[in-house]
C-alpha positions as CSV (number, residue, x, y, z in Angstrom):
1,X,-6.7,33.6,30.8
2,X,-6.6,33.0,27.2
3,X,-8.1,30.7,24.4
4,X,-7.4,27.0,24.6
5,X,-5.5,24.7,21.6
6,X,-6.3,21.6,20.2
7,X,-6.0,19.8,17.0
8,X,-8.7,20.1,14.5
9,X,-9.7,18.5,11.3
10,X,-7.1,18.7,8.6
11,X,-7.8,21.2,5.9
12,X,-6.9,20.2,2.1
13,X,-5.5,23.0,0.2
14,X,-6.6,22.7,-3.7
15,X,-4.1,25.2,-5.2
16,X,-0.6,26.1,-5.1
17,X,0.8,29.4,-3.6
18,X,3.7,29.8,-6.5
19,X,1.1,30.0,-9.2
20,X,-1.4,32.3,-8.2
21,X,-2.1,35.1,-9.4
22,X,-3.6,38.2,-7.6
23,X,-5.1,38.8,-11.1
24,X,-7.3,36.6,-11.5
25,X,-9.0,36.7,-7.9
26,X,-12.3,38.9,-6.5
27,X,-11.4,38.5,-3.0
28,X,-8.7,37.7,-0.5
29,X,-9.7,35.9,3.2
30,X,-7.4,35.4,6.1
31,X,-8.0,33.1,8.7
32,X,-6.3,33.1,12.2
33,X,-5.0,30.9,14.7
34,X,-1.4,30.7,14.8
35,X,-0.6,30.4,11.1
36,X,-0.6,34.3,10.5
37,X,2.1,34.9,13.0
38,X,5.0,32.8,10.8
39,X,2.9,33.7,7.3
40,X,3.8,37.7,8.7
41,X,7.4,36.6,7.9
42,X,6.9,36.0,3.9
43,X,7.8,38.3,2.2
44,X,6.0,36.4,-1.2
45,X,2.9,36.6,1.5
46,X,3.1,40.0,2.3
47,X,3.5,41.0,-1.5
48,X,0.2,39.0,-2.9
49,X,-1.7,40.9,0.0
50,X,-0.7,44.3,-0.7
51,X,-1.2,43.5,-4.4
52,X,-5.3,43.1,-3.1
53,X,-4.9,46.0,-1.3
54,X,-3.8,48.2,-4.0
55,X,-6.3,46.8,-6.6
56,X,-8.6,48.0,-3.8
57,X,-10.1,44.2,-3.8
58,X,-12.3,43.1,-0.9
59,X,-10.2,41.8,2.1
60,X,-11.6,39.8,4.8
61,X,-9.4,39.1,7.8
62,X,-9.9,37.5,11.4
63,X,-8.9,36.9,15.1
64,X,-5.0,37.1,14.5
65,X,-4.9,37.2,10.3
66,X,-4.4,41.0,11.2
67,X,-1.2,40.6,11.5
68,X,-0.6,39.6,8.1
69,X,-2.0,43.0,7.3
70,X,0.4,44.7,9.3
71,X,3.3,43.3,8.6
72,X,1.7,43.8,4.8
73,X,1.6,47.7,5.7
74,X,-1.7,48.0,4.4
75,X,-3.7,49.0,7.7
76,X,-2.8,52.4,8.5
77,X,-5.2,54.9,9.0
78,X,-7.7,52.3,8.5
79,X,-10.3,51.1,11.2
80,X,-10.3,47.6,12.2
81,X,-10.4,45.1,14.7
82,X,-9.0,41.8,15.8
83,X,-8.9,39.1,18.5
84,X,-7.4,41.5,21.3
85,X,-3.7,40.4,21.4
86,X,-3.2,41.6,18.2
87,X,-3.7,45.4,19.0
88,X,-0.1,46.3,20.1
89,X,0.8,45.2,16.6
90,X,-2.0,47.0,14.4
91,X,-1.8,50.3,16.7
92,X,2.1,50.0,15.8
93,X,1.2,49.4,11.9
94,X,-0.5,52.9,12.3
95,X,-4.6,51.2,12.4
96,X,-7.1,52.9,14.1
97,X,-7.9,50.1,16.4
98,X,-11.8,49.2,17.5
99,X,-11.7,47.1,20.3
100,X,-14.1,43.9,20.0
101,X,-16.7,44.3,23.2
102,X,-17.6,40.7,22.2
103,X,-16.2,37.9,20.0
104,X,-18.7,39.0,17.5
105,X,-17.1,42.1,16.7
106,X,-17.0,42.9,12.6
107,X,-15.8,46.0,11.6
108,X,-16.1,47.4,7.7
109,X,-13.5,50.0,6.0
110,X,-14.1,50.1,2.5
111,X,-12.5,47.2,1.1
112,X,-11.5,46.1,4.5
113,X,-13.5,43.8,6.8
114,X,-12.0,42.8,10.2
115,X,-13.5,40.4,13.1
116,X,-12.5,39.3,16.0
117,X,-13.0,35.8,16.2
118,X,-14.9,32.8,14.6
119,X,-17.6,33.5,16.9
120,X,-18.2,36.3,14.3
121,X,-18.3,34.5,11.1
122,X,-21.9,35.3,10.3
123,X,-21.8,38.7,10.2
124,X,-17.8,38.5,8.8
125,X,-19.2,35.9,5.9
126,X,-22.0,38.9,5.1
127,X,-19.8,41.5,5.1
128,X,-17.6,40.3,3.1
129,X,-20.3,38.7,0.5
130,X,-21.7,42.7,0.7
131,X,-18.1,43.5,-0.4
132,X,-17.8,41.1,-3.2
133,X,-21.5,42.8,-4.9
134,X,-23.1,40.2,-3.6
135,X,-26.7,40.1,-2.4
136,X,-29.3,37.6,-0.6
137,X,-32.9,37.2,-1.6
138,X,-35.0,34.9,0.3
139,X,-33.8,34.2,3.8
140,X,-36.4,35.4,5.7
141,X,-36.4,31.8,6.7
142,X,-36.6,30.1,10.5
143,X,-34.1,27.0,10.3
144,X,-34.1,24.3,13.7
145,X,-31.0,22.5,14.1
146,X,-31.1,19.5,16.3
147,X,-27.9,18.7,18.3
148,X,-27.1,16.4,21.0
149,X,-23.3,16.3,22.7
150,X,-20.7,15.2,20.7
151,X,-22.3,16.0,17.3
152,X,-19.4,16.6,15.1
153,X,-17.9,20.1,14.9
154,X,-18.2,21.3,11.3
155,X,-21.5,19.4,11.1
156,X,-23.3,21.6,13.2
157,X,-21.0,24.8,13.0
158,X,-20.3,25.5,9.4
159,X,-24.0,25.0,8.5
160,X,-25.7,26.9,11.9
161,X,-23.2,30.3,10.7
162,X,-23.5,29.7,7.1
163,X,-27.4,29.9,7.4
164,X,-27.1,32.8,9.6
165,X,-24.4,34.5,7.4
166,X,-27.6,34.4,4.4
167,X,-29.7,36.4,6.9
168,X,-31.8,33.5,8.0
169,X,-32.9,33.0,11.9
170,X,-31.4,29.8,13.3
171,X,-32.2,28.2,16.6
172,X,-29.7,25.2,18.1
173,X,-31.9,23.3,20.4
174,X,-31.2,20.1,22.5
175,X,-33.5,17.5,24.5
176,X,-33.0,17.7,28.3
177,X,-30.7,21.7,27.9
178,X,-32.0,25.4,27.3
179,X,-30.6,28.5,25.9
180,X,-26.9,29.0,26.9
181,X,-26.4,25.7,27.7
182,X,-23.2,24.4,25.6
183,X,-22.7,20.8,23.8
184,X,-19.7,19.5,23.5
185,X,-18.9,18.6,20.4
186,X,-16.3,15.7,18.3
187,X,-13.8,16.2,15.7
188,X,-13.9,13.3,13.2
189,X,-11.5,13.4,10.5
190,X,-10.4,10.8,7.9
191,X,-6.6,10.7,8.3
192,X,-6.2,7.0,6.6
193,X,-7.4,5.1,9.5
194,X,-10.5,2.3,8.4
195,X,-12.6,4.8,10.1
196,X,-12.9,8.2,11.2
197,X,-10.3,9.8,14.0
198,X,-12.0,11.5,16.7
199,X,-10.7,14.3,18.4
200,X,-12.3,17.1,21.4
201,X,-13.9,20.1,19.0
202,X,-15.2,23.2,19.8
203,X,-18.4,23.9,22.7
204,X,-21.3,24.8,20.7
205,X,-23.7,27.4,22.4
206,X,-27.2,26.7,22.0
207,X,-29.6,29.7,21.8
208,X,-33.4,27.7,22.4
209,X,-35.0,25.5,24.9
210,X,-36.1,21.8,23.0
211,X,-39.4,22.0,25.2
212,X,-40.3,25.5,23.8
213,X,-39.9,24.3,20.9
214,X,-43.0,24.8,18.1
215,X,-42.1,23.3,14.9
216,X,-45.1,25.1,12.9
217,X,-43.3,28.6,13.6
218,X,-40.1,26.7,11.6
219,X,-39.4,26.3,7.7
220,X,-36.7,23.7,8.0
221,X,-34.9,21.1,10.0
222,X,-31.1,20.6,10.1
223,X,-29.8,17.5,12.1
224,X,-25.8,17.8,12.3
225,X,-23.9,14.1,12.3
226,X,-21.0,13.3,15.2
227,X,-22.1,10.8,17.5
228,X,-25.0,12.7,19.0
229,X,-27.9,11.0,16.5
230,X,-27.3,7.5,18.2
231,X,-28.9,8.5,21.3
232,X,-31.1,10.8,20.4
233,X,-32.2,8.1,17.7
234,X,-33.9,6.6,21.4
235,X,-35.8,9.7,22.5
236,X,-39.5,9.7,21.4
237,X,-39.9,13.5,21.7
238,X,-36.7,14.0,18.7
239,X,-38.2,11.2,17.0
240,X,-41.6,12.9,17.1
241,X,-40.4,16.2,16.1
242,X,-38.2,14.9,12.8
243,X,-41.3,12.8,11.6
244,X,-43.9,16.4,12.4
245,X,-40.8,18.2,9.9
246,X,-40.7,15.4,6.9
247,X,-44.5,14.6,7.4
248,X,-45.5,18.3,6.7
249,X,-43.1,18.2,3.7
250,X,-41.0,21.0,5.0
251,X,-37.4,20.8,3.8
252,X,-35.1,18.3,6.4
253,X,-31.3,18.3,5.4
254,X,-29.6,15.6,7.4
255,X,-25.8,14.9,6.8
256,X,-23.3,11.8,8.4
257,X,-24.7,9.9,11.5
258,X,-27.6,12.1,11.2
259,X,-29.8,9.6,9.4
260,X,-29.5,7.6,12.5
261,X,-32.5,9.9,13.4
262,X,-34.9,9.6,10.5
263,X,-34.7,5.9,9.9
264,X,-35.4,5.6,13.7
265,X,-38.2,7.9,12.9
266,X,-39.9,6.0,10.2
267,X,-39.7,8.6,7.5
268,X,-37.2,7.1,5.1
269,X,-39.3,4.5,3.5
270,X,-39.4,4.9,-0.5
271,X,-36.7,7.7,0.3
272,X,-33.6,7.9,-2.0
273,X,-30.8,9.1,0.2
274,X,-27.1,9.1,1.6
275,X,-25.1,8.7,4.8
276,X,-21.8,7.8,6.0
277,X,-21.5,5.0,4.7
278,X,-21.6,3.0,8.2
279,X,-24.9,4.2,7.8
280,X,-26.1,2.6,5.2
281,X,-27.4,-0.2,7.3
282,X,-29.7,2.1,9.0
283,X,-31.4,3.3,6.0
284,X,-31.7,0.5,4.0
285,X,-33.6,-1.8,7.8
286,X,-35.2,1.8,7.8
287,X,-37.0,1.4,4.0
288,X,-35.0,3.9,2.4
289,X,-32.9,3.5,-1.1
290,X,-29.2,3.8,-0.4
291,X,-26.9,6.4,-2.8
292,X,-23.4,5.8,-2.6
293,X,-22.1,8.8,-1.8
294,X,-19.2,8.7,-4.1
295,X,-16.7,10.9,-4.0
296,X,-17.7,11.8,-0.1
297,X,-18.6,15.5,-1.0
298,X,-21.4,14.0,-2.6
299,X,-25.6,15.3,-1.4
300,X,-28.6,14.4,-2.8
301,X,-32.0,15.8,-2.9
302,X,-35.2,13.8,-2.8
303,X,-38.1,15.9,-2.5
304,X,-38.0,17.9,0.4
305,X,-35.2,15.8,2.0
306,X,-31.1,16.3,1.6
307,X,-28.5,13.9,2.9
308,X,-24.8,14.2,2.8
309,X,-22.3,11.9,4.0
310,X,-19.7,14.3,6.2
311,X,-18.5,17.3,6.3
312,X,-16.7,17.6,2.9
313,X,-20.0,17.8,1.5
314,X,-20.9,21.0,3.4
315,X,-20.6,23.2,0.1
316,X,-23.3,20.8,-1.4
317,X,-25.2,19.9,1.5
318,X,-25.6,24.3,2.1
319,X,-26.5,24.9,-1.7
320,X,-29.0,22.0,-1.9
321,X,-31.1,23.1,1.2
322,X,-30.9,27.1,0.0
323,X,-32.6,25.6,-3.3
324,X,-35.2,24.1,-1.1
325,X,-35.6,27.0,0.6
326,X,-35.7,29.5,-2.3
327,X,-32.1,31.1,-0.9
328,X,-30.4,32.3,-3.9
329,X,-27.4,34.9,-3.9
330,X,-26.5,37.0,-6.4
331,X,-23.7,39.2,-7.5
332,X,-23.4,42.1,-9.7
């Protein structure tokens, strides 16, 4: 009757919280989850948002982050929304509440961007770009991802909204599963073990049919990592359709396990490229010239391909394929 908990990846913060300073910020994002409900109790957390607030700075808040803003006293008389157990609260705090008719739900006021859940980040990650000045200029681009069950999460998430969030149109498609159909999908995190922890992630929905596919209507081809790219490394029909993408010189940005794919497909011979680093075997039997991917965040291009070697290199892996693609954002 309500959302399901598990562990996810471990997030790294890079600042520290006593020596910021509102000042010298653009923008101010909340996340949810449970985090918001304890952070609502700080007061040094309730001042640095209202100090956003005043300055009138763009404010993007989700799923249960609204209470932050409440507690802040910064939503009344403004419309918003939130994940749906948060509306007693933000009603209370004087907000004019918008109820979320699906977990897409984004609401703008003024400075003030709201959404319900992270099934809305693309629209939530637009707003609040729109917010900032910001402006896209080339996305009318059609982006495939291939996925396969227990691909990892962020490797097919982050990049499938982020793509969506520029404006581009972005099918998920999997061999042998059509549109609505759900793949589950693996957490791997590096937590000091000698390799990667694996934990349950989120379902991803897919929104195409694999048969229907026709890769001429498509610009690009994204293939997430996880363990999904070992078996569909055997199926003909994936092979087939990675080797149409990098044969046609259309831009290909695989990242992880995901090279499992292309050097089962025979396209990385005289390639220069990455992978996690388990990988490496892979590329090298499959012809292609191994990059250390050193620190992990590390991508490389080479021609129209880009490999990364996890998830921490989703900022890179992102910016590399937009260049490809002739994705640029601006701000004023």
């Amino acid at each position: 009757q309500t959302y399901a908990e598990s562990k996810g990846h471990n997030f790294a913060l890079n600042a520290s919280f006593d020596e910021i300073d509102a000042a010298g910020y653009d923008g101010l994002v909340i996340p949810g989850g449970r985090a918001p409900e304890y952070l609502a109790m700080d007061e040094k957390v309730l001042a640095l948002v209202r100090k956003f607030s005043d300055a009138k700075k763009p404010i993007a808040s989700v799923c249960h982050g609204q209470l932050i803003l409440a507690a802040a006293g910064v939503v009344r008389d403004r419309t918003c929304t939130a994940y749906p157990a948060v509306r007693p609260v933000l009603v209370a705090a004087g907000a004019k509440w918008v109820e979320a008719d699906t977990m897409k739900k984004c609401v703008v006021d003024g400075n003030l961007v709201t959404a319900a859940a992270y099934d809305g980040h693309p629209e939530f990650i637009s707003l609040f770009v729109k917010a900032l000045g910001g402006s896209v200029a080339g996305a009318d681009k059609r982006i495939l991802f291939l996925c396969g069950d227990y691909m990892e999460d962020y490797e097919v998430m982050v990049p499938f909204q982020a793509l969506q969030a520029l404006g581009c149109h972005v099918d998920a498609v999997c061999p042998d599963k059509g549109p609505g159909d759900k793949c589950p999908t693996a957490i791997h995190d590096f937590e000091g073990d000698q390799t990667y922890s694996e934990k349950p992630g989120h379902d991803f929905a897919l929104n195409a049919s694999f048969d229907g596919v026709d890769a001429s209507s498509y610009d690009a081809l994204v293939i997430p990592g996880g363990r999904a790219p070992e078996y569909l490394a055997l199926n003909e029909k994936v092979l087939s359709l990675a080797k149409g993408f990098m044969d046609k010189g259309k831009p290909v940005a695989s990242i992880c396990h995901g090279q499992q794919i292309l050097a089962a497909a025979g396209v990385l011979q005289g390639r220069k490229c990455t992978a996690y680093p388990a990988v490496k075997l892979n590329v090298v039997l499959g012809g292609g010239t191994w990059l250390e991917p050193d620190p992990i965040h590390r991508c490389f291009t080479d021609g129209n391909l880009v490999t990364g070697a996890a998830w921490p290199a989703h900022p890179e892996f992102v910016a590399q394929l937009m260049a490809l693609l002739g994705i640029k954002v601006s701000f004023a």
